[in-house]
N, C-alpha and C positions, 0 to 999 in steps of 0.2 A: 351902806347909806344910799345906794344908787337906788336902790327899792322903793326909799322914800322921796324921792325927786317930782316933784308935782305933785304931792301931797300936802305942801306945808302947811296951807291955811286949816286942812282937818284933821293935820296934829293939832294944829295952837287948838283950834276949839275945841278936839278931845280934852287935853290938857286945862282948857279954861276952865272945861263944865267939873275936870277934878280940883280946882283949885276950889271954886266957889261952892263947890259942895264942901271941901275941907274945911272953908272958911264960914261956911251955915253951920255945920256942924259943932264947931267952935265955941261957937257965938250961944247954941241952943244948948250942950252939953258937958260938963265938967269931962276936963283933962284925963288919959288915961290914968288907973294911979299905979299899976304895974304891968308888965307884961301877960300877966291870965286878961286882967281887964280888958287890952287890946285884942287881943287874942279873940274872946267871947263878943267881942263888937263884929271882930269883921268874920268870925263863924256865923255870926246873926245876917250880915247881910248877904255872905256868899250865900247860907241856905233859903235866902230868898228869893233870890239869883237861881237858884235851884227847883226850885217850887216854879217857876216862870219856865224853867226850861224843858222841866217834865209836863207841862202840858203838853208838848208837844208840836213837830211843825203844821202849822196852819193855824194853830191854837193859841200858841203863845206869842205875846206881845214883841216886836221889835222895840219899842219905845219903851217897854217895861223892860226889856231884858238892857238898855242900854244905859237906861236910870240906876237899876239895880249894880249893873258892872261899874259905871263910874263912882258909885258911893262904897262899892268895894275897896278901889284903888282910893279913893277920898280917904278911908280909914286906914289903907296900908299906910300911905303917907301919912295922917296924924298919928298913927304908931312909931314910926320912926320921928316923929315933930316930938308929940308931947313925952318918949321914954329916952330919946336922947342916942338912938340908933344909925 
């Protein structure tokens, strides 16, 4: 935990910006209905997450890659939300 010490406030906002993406997501999308379902959401976002990272350094977006990783983790969380994990 000592690693994390003066970092709180950019946890809370990592953490926020995966909340309110959980909670957009929500809002714009029906409920996983099984485990493939969730599965195939967040292979959709990692590999675009992916697509961002192969362009390569200088090329690829910080801002895209950090949009893409928070709606990763946004949908591991409604995975474990909406299948009861």
């Amino acid at each position: 935990m000592a690693e994390f010490q003066g970092h709180t406030s950019e946890i809370t906002e990592l953490f926020n910006a995966v909340y309110q993406e959980f909670m957009r997501a929500r809002q714009r999308h029906i409920q996983f209905k099984s485990p493939l379902h969730g599965y195939a959401v967040i292979l959709k976002e990692l590999e675009e997450l992916w697509t961002e990272i192969k362009k390569g350094e200088g090329l690829c977006s910080s801002e895209a890659m950090r949009k893409k990783a928070v709606q990763v983790a946004a949908m591991a969380v409604r995975f474990i939300y909406d299948l009861g994990y």
